[in-house]
Biotite code that builds the C-alpha atoms (Angstrom):
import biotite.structure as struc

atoms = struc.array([
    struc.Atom([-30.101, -4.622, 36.742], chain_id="A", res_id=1, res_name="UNK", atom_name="CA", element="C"),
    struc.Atom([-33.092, -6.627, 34.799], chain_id="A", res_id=2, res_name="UNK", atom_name="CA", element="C"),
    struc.Atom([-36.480, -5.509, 34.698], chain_id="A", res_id=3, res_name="UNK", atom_name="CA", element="C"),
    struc.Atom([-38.984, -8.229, 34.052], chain_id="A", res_id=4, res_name="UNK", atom_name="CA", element="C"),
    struc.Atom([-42.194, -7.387, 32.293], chain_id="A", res_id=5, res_name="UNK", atom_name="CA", element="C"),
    struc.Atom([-45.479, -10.206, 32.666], chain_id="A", res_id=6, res_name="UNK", atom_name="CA", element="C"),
    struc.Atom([-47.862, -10.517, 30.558], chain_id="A", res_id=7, res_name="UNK", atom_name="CA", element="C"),
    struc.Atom([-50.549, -13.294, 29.869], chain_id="A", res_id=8, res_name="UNK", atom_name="CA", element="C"),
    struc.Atom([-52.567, -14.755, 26.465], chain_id="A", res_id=9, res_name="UNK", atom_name="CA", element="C"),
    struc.Atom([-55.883, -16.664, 26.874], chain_id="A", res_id=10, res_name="UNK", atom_name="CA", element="C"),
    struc.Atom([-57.610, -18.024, 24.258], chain_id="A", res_id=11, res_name="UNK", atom_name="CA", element="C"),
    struc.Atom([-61.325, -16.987, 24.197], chain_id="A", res_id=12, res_name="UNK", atom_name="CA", element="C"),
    struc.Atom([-64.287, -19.070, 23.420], chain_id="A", res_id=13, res_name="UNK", atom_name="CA", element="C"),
    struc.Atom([-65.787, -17.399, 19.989], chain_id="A", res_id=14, res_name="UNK", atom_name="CA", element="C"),
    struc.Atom([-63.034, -17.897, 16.710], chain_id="A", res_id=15, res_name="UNK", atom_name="CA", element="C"),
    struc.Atom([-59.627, -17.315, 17.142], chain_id="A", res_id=16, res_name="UNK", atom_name="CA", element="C"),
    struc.Atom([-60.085, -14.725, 19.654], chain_id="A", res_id=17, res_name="UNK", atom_name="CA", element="C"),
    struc.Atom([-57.067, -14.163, 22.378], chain_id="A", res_id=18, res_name="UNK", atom_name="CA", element="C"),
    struc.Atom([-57.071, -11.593, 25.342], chain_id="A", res_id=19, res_name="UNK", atom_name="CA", element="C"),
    struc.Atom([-54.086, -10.236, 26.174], chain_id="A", res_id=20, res_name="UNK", atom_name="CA", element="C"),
    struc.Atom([-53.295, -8.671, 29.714], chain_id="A", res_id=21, res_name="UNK", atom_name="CA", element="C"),
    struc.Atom([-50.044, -6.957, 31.224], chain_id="A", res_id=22, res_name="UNK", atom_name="CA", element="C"),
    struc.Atom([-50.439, -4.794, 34.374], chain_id="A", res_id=23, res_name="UNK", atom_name="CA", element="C"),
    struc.Atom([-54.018, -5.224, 33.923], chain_id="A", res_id=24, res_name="UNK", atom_name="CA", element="C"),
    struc.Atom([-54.330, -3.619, 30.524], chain_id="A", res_id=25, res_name="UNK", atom_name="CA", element="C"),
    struc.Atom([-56.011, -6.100, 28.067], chain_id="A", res_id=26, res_name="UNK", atom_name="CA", element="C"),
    struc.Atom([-55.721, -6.468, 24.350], chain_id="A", res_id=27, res_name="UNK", atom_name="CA", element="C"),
    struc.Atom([-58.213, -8.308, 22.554], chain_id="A", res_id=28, res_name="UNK", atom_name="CA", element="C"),
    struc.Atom([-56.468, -9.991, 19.195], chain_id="A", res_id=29, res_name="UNK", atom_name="CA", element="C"),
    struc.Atom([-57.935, -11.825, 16.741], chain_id="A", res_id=30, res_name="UNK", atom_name="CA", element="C"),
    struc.Atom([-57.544, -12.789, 12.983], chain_id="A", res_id=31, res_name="UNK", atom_name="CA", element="C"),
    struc.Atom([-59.326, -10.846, 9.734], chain_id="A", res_id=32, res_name="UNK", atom_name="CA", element="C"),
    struc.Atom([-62.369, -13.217, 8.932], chain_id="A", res_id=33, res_name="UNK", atom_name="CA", element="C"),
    struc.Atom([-60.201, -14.428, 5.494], chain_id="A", res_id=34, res_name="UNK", atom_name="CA", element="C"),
    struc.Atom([-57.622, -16.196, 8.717], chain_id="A", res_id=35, res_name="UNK", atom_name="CA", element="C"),
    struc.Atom([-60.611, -17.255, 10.252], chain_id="A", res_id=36, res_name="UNK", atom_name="CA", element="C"),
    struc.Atom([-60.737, -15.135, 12.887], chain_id="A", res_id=37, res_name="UNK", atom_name="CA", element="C"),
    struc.Atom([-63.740, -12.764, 13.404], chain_id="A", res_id=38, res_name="UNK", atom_name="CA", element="C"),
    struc.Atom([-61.582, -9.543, 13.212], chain_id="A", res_id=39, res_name="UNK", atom_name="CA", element="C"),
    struc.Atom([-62.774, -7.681, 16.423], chain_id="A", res_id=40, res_name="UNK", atom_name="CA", element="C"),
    struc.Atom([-59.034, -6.913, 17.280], chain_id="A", res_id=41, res_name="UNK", atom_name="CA", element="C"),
    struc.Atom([-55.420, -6.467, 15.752], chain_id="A", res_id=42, res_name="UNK", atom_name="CA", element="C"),
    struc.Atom([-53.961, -10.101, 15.050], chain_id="A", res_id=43, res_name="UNK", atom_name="CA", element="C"),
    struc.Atom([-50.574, -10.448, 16.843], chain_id="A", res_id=44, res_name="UNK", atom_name="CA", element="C"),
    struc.Atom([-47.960, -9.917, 13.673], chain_id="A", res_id=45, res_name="UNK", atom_name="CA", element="C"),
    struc.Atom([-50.165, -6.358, 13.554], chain_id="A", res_id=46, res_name="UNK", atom_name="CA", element="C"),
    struc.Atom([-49.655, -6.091, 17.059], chain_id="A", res_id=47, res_name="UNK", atom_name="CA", element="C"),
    struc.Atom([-45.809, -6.141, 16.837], chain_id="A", res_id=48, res_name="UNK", atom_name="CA", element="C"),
    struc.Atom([-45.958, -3.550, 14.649], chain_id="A", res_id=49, res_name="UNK", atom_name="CA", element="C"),
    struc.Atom([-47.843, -1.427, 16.501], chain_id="A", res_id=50, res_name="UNK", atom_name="CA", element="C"),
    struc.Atom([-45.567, -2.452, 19.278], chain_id="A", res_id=51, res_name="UNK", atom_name="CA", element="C"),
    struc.Atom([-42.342, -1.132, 17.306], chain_id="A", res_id=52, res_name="UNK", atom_name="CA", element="C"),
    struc.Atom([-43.817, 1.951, 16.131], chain_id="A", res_id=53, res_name="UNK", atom_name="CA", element="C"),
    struc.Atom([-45.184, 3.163, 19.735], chain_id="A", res_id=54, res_name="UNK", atom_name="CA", element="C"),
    struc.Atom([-41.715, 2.250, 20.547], chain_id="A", res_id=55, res_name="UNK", atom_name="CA", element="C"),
    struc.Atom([-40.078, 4.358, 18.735], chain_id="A", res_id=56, res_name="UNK", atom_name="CA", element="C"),
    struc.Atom([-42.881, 7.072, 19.605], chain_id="A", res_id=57, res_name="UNK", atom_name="CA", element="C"),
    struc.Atom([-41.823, 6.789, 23.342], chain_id="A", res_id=58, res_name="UNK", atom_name="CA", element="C"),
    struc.Atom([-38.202, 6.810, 22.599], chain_id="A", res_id=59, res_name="UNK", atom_name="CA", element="C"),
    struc.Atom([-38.490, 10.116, 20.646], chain_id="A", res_id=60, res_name="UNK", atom_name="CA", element="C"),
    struc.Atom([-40.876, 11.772, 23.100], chain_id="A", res_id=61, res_name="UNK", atom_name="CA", element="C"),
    struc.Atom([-38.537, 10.817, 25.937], chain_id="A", res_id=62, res_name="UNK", atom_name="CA", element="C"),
    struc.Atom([-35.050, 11.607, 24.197], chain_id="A", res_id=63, res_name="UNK", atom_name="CA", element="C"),
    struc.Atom([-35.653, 14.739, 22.418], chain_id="A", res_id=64, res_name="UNK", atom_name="CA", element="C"),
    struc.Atom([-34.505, 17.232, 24.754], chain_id="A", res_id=65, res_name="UNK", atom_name="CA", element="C"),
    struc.Atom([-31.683, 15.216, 26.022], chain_id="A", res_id=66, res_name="UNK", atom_name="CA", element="C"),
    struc.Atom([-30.727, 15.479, 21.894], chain_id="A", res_id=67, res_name="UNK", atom_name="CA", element="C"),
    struc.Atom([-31.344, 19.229, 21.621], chain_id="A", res_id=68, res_name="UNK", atom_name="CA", element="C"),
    struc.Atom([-34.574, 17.910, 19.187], chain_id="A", res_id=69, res_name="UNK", atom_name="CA", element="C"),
    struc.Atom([-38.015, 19.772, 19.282], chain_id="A", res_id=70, res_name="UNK", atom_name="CA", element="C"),
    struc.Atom([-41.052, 18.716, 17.364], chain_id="A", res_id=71, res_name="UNK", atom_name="CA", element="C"),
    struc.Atom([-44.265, 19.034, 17.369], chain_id="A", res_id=72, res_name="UNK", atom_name="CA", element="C"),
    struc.Atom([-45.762, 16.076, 16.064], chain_id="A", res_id=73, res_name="UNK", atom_name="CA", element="C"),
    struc.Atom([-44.544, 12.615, 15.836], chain_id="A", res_id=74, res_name="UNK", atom_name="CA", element="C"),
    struc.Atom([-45.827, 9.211, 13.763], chain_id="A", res_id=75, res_name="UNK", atom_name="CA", element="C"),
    struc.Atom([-44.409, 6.436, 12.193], chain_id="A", res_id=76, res_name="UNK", atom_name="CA", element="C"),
    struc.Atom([-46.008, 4.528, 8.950], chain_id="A", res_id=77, res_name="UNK", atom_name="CA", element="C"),
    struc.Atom([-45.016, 0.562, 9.284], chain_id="A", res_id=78, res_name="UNK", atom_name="CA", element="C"),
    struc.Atom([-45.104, -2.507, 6.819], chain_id="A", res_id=79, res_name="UNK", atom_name="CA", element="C"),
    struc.Atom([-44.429, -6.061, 7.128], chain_id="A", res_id=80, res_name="UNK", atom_name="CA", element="C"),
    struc.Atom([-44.154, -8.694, 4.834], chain_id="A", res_id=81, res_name="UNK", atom_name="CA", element="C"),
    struc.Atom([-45.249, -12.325, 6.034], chain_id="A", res_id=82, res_name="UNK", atom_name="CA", element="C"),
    struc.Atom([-46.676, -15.195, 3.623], chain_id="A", res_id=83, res_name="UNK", atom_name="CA", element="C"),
    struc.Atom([-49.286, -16.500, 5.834], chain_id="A", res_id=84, res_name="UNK", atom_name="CA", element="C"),
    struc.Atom([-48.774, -20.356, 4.223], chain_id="A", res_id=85, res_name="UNK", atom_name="CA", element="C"),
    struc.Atom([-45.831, -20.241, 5.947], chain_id="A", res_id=86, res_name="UNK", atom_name="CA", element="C"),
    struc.Atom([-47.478, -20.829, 9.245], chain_id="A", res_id=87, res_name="UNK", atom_name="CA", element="C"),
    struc.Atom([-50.688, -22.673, 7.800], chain_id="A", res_id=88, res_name="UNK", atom_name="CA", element="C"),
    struc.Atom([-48.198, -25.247, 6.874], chain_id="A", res_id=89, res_name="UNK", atom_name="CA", element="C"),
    struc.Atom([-48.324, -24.738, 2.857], chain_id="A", res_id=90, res_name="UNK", atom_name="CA", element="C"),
    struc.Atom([-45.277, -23.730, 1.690], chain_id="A", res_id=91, res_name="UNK", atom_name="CA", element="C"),
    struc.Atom([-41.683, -23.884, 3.408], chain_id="A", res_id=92, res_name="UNK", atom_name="CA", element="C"),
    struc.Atom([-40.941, -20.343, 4.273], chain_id="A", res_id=93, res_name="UNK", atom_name="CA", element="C"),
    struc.Atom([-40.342, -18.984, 7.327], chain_id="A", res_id=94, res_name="UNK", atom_name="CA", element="C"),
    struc.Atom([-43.398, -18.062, 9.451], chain_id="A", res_id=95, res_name="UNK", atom_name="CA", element="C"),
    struc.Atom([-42.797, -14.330, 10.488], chain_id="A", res_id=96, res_name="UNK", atom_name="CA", element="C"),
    struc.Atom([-42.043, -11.245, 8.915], chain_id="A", res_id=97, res_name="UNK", atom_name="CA", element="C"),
    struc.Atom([-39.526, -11.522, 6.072], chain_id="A", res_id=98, res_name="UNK", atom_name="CA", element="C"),
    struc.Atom([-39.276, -8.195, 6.002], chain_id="A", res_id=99, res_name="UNK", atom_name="CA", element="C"),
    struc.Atom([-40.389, -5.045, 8.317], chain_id="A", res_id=100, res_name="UNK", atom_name="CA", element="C"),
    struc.Atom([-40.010, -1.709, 6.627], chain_id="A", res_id=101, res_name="UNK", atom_name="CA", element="C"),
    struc.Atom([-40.768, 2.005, 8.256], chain_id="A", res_id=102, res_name="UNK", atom_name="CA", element="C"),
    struc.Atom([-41.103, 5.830, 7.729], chain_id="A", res_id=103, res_name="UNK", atom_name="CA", element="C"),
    struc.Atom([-40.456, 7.885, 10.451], chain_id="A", res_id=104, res_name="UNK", atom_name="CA", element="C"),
    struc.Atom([-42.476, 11.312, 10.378], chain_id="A", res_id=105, res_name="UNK", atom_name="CA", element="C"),
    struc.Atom([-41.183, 14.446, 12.030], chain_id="A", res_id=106, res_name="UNK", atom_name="CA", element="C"),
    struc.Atom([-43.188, 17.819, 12.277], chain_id="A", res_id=107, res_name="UNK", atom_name="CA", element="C"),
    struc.Atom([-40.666, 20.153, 13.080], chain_id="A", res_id=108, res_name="UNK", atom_name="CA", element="C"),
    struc.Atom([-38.560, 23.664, 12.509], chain_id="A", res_id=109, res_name="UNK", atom_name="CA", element="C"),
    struc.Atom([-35.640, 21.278, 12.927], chain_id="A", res_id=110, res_name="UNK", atom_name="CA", element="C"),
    struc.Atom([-32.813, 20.705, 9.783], chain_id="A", res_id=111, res_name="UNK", atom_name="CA", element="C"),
    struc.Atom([-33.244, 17.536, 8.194], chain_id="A", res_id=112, res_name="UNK", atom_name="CA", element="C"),
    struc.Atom([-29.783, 16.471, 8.994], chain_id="A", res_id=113, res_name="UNK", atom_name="CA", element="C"),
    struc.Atom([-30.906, 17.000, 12.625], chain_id="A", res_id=114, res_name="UNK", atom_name="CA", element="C"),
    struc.Atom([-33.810, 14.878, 11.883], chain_id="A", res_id=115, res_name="UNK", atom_name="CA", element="C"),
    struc.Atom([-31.787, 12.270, 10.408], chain_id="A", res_id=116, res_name="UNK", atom_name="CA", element="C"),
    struc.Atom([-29.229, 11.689, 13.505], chain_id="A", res_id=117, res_name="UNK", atom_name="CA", element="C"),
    struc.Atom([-32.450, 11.869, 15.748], chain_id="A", res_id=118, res_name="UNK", atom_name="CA", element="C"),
    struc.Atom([-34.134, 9.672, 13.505], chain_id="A", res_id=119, res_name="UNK", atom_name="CA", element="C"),
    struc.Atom([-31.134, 7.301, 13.657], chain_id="A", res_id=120, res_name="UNK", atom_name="CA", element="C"),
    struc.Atom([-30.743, 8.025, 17.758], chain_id="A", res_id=121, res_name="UNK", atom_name="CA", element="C"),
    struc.Atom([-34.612, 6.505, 18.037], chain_id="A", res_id=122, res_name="UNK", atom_name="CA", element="C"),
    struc.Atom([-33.406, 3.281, 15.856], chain_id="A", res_id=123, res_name="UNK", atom_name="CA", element="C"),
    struc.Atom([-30.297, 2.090, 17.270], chain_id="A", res_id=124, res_name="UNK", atom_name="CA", element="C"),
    struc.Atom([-32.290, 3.279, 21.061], chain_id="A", res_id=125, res_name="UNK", atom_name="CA", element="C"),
    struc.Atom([-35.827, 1.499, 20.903], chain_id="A", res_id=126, res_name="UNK", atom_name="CA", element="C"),
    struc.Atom([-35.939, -1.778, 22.863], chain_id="A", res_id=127, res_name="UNK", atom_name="CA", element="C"),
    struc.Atom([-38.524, -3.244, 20.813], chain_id="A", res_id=128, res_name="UNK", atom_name="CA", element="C"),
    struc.Atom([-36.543, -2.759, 17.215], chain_id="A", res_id=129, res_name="UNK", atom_name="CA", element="C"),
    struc.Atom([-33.590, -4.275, 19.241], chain_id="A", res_id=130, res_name="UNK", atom_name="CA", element="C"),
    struc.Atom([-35.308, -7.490, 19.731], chain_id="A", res_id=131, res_name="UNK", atom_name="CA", element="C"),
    struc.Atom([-36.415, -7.451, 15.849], chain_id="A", res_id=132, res_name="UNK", atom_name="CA", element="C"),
    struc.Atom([-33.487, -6.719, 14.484], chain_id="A", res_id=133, res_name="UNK", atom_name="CA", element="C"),
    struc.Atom([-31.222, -8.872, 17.029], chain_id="A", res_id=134, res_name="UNK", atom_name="CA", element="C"),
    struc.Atom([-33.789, -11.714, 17.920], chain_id="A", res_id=135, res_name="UNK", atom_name="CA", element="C"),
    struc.Atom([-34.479, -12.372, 21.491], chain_id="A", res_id=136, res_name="UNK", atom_name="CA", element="C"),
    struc.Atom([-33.977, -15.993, 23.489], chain_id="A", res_id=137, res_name="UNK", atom_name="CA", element="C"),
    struc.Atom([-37.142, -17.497, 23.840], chain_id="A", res_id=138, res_name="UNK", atom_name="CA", element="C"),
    struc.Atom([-37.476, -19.884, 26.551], chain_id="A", res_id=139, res_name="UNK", atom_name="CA", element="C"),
    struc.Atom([-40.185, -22.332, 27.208], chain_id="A", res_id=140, res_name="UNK", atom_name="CA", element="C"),
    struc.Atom([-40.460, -22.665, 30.717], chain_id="A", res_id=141, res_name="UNK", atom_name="CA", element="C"),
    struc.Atom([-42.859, -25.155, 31.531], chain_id="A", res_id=142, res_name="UNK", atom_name="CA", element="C"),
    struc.Atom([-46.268, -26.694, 30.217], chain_id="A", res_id=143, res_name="UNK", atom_name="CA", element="C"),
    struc.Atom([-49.094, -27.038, 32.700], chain_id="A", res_id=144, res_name="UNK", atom_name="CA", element="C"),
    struc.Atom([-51.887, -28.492, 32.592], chain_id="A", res_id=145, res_name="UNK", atom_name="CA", element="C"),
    struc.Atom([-55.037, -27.990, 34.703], chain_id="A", res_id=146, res_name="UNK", atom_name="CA", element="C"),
])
């Protein structure tokens, strides 16, 4: 059975500024001022990886007892590489993230073998690196306008 998730983007009045909402939680994004933006949030490639790495959080915090894992901290360290002329139209290459690499951190008693297979349980488990690493259908369903 599919669950469907909602969520909206509206442009805001001052620079590039967007405000995001799903189940009435709201994310202001933006652009750093050198995008032209007027960097009073994340801008959205930041945003996905945020997105992954609390991803994988919840998938650890979730799954560790069902693996027989105990820790007592968790964080993950995230970079992505993306040449922004891409999108601005300057060069031909592609427009995302060529690359998106991470470091999973673990404090814990457990063997680092253990962490490993955990540490490979979270990747192949999190939804969010699925749809990165598998790419997702995107369908446009409709343009409206008011």
């Amino acid at each position: 059975m599919l669950t469907t998730f909602k969520a909206t983007a509206k442009k805001l009045p001052n620079g590039m500024q967007v405000e995001t909402n799903s189940r009435g939680f709201k994310i202001i994004m933006d652009e750093p001022e050198d995008l032209g933006g007027t960097d009073v949030g994340l801008n959205p490639v930041e945003a996905l990886l945020c997105a992954f790495g609390a991803c994988q959080s919840i998938v650890a915090s979730a799954f560790a007892d069902a693996n027989d894992f105990s820790f007592e901290e968790f964080y993950v360290e995230l970079e992505g590489d993306l040449d922004p002329d891409g999108f601005m139209g300057l060069a031909d290459v592609r427009n995302g993230f060529q690359e998106i690499r991470f470091v999973m951190h673990f404090k814990t008693n457990e063997s680092q073998e253990k962490a490993d297979a955990f540490a490979d349980f979270i990747e192949k488990t999190c939804p969010v690196g699925d749809c990165l690493a598998n790419g997702v259908k995107l369908v446009k369903a409709g343009v409206v306008i008011h």
